[in-house]
C-alpha positions in Angstrom: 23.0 27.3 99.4 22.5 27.5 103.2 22.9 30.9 104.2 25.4 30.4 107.3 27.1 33.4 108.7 30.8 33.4 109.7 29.5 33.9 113.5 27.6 30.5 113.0 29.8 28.7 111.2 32.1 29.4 113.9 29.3 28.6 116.6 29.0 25.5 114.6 32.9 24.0 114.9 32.6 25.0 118.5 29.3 22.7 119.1 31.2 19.8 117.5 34.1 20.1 120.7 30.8 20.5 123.1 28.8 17.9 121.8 31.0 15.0 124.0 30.2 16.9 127.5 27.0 14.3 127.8 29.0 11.5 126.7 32.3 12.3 128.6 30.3 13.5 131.9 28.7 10.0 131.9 31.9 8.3 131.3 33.4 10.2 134.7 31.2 8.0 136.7 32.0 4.6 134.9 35.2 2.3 135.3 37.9 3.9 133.8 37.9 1.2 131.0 34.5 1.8 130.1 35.2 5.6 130.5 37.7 5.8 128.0 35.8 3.2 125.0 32.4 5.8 125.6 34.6 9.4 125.4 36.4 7.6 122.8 33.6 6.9 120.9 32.1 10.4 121.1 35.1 11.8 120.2 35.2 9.6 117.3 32.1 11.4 116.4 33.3 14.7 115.7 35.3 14.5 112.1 32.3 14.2 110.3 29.4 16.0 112.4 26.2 17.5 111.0 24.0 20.2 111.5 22.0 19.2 114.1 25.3 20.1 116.0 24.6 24.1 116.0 20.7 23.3 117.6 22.4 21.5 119.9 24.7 24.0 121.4 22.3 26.8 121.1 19.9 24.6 123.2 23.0 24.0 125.7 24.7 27.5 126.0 23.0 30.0 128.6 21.5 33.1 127.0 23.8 36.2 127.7 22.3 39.3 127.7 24.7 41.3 125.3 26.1 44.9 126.6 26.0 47.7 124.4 28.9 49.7 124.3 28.8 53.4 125.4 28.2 55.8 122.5 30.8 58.2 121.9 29.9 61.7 122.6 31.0 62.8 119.2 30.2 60.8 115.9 31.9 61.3 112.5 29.8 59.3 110.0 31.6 60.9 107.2 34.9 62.3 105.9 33.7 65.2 105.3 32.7 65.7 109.0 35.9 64.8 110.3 37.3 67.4 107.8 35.4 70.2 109.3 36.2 68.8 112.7 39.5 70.1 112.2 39.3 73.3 110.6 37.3 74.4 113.5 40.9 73.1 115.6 42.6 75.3 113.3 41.3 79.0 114.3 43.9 80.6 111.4 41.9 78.9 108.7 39.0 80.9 109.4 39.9 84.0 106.9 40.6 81.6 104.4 37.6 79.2 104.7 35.7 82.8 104.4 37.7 84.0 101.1 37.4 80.7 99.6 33.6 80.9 99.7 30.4 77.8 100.4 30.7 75.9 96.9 33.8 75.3 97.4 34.2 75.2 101.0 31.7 72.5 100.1 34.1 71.1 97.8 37.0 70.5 99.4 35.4 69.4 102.3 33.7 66.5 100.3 36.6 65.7 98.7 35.8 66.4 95.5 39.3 68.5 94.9 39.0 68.0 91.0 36.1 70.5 90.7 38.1 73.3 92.5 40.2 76.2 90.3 43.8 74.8 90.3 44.9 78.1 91.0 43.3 78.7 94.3 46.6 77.5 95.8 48.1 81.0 94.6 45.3 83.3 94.6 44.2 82.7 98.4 46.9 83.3 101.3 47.4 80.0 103.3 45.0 77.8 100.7 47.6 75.3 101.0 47.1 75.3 105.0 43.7 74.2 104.6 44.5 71.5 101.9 46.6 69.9 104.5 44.4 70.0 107.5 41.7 68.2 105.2 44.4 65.7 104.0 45.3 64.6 107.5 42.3 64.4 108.6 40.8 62.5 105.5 43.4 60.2 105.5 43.3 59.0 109.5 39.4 58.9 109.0 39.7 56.6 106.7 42.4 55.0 108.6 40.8 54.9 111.7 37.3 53.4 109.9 39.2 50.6 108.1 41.1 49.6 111.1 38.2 49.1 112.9 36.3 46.9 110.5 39.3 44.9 110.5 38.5 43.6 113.8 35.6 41.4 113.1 37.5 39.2 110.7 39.9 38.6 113.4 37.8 38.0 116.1 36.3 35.1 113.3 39.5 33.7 113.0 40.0 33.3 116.4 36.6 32.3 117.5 37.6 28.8 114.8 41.3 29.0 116.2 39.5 28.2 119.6 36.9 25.8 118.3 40.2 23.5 117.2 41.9 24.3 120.2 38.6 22.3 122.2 38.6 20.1 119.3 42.1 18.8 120.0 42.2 19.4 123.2 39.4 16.6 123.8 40.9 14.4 121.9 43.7 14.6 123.2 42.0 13.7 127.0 40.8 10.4 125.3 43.8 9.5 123.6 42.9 9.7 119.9 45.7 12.7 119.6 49.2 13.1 120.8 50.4 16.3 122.8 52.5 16.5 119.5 49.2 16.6 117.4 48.0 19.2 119.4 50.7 21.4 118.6 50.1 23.3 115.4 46.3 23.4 116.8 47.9 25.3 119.5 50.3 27.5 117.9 46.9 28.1 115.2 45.5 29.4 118.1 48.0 31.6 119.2 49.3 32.9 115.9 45.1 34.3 115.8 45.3 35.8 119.3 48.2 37.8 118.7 46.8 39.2 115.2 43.6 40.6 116.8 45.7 41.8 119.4 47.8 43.8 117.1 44.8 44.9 114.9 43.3 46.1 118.3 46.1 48.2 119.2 46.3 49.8 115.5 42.5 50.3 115.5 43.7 52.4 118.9 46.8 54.1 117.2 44.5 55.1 114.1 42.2 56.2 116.8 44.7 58.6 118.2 46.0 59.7 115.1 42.2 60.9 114.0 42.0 62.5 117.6 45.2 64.4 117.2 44.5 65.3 113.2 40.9 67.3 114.7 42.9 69.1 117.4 40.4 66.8 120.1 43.0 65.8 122.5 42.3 66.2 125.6 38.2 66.7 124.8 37.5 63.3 123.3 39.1 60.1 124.3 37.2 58.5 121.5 34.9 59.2 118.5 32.4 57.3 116.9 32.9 56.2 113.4 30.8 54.2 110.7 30.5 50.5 110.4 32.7 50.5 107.0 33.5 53.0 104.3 30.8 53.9 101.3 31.4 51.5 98.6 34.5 51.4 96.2 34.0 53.8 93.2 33.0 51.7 90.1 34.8 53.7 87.5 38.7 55.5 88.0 39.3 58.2 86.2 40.7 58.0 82.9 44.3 58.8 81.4 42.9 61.5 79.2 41.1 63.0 82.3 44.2 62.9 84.1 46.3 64.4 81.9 44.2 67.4 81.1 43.5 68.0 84.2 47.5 67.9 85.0 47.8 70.3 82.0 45.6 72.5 83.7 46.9 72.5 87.1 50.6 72.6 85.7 49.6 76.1 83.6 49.2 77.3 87.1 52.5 76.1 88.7 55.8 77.9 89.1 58.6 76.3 87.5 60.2 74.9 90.5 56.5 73.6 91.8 55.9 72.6 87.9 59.1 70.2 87.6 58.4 68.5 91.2 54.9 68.1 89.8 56.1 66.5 86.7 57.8 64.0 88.9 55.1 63.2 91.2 52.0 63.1 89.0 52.4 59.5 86.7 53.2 57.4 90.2 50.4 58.9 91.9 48.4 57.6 88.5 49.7 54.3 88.5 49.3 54.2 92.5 45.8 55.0 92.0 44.6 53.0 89.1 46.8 50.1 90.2 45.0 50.0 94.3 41.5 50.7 92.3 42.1 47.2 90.6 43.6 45.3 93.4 40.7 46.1 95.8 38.4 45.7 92.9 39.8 42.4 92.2 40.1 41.5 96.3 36.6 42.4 96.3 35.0 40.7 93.3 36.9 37.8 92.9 39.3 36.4 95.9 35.9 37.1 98.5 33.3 35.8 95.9 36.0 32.8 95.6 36.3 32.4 99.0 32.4 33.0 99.8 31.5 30.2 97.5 34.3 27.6 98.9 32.8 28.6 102.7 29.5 27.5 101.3 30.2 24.2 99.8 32.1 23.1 102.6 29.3 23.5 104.8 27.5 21.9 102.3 29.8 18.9 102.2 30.5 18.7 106.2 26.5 18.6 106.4 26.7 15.7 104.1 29.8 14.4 106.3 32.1 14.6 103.1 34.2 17.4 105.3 35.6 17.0 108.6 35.0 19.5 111.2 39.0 20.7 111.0 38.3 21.7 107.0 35.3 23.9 108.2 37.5 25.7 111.0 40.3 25.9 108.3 37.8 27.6 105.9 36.6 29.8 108.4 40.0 31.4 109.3 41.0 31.3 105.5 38.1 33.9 104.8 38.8 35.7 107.9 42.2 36.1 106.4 40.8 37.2 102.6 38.5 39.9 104.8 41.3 41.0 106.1 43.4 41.4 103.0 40.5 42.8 101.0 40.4 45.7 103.5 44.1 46.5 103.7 43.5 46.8 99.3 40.4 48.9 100.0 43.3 51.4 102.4 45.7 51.5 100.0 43.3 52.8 97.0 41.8 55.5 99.4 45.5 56.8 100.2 46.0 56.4 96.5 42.9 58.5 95.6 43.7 61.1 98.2 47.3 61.4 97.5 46.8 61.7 93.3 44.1 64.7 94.0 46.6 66.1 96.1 48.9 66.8 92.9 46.4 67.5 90.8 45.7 70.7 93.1 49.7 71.4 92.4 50.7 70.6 95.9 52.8 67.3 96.8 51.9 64.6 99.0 54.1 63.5 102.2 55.0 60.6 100.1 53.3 58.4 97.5 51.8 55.6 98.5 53.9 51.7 98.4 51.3 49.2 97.6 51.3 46.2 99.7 50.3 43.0 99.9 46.4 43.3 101.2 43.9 41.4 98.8 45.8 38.6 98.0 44.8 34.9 99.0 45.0 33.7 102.5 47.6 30.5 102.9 45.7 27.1 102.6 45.8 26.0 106.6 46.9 22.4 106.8 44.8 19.5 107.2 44.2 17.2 109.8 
């Protein structure tokens, strides 16, 4: 298999609208007859380009030196950092922090809320204050994280979106396309600018929420986060972990808090097994899927059995299953967070709604 990236695939679409500049520049000096037969002709070139496309361009396009983004003065590579972030925000939660003691400081900090005494919530004034300063600020880490790997599928998408646009706008200047034919290229195009522009303002609205969950506004416009989130568990936890772990935090509860946990516990089960499958499922099947139909149409347009529009479709259809499989990958880390939650006999803000994410991209139409 030829081991094309999305960047290059994109790159590649974009050289096939490029490749006529020598033909079409040449034609601007001919008779306008002649003109429009050679442009036409290059033009006619481009459904079923080759490979040879990509040197081309790269031998074209001026090298840009690329510019490095300024580092943010505070980094968070990790939940658990972000976590401690905001108990320091939180000067009350310093007499607790010290009752509760380092393992399990450590422990709750880490996330790993199963291994802590179900009763701590009654045995340690204001327990329940630090639980939900770590569940914010858990929950717009992982927020923040997701939302910003979400970006680089977009930008994919759009970089193709743009690559057709040039494609059918060329064509159109030698009169192989209509304005009318055009028009879906162009709407294409402008459907994928306005999702990245939305995914850039809620990577900056999860931004803020972290910000505001570690008491840093006003300190830190921004902070850094890591490229993606550590990989999805391979194994949930089973029903007969979950219910003796239930029966163990409910031996704990007061009947009031018991009944409400009664209610609360099986969703936040089926919200967490059913998310862990979904992204599972996003992950190991709809992107494999997806991977190996990328793949073979670059094989087949560099055999000229696929036009140059099926490569720029396939490029925004993976885009799209990126983009899904990450909105899966959300809703199981909500899922996880909230279901730990009532396990530790406290109740969530409100159990999580899956949604669609991780589900297959519409086919894009052909040309």
């Amino acid at each position: 298999m030829i081991p094309l990236s999305l960047f290059k695939l994109s790159r590649l679409c974009l050289a096939a609208g490029l490749l006529i500049i020598p033909a079409w520049a040449t034609a601007q000096t001919a008779s306008p007859a002649s003109a429009w037969r050679d442009a036409n002709a290059a033009v006619g070139q481009f459904p079923r380009g080759h490979a040879d496309l990509l040197k081309w361009e790269q031998q074209q396009a001026p090298a840009v030196a690329p510019v490095a983004p300024a580092a943010p003065e505070l980094a968070l590579a990790t939940a658990e950092k972000a976590v401690r972030q905001a108990w320091l925000a939180h000067r009350e939660l310093a007499r607790p922090l010290a009752r509760l003691g380092a393992a399990q400081v450590e422990q709750l900090a880490a996330g790993r809320w199963l291994e802590l005494d179900p009763s701590l919530n009654w045995r340690i004034d204001d327990f329940d204050g630090l639980l939900e300063v770590a569940i914010q600020a858990r929950k717009a880490w992982t927020e923040a994280v997701l939302s910003q790997q979400a970006l680089a599928p977009l930008r994919q998408a759009l970089a193709a979106a743009d690559a057709a646009h040039e494609l059918g706008q060329r064509m159109v200047s030698v009169g192989n396309w209509s304005r009318l034919q055009l028009s879906p290229v162009q709407l294409a195009r402008t459907q994928a600018q306005l999702n990245l522009r939305r995914a850039q303002y809620a990577a900056a609205q999860a931004q803020a929420r972290l910000i505001k969950a570690l008491g840093l506004n006003g300190i830190h416009a921004a902070v850094g986060l890591p490229d993606q989130l550590p990989e999805l568990p391979a194994d949930v936890m089973s029903e007969a972990a979950f219910q003796h772990r239930l029966a163990a935090t409910q031996s704990e509860l007061p009947r009031g808090n018991r009944l409400r946990n009664q209610a609360d516990a099986p969703l936040a089960f089926q919200a967490y097994q059913a998310s862990h499958e979904i992204a599972r499922s996003s992950r190991d099947e709809v992107l494999k899927l997806r991977e190996f139909i990328t793949e073979e149409t670059v094989l087949h347009y560099n055999g000229m059995l696929k036009s140059s529009w099926d490569l720029l479709a396939e490029v925004q259809n993976r885009a799209q299953a990126q983009t899904g499989a990450l909105a899966a990958r959300r809703d199981f880390e909500i899922a996880q967070i909230d279901l730990q939650t009532v396990l530790l006999g406290a109740k969530p803000d409100s159990l999580l709604a899956l949604g669609a994410g991780g589900g297959e991209a519409p086919q894009s139409a052909g040309h």
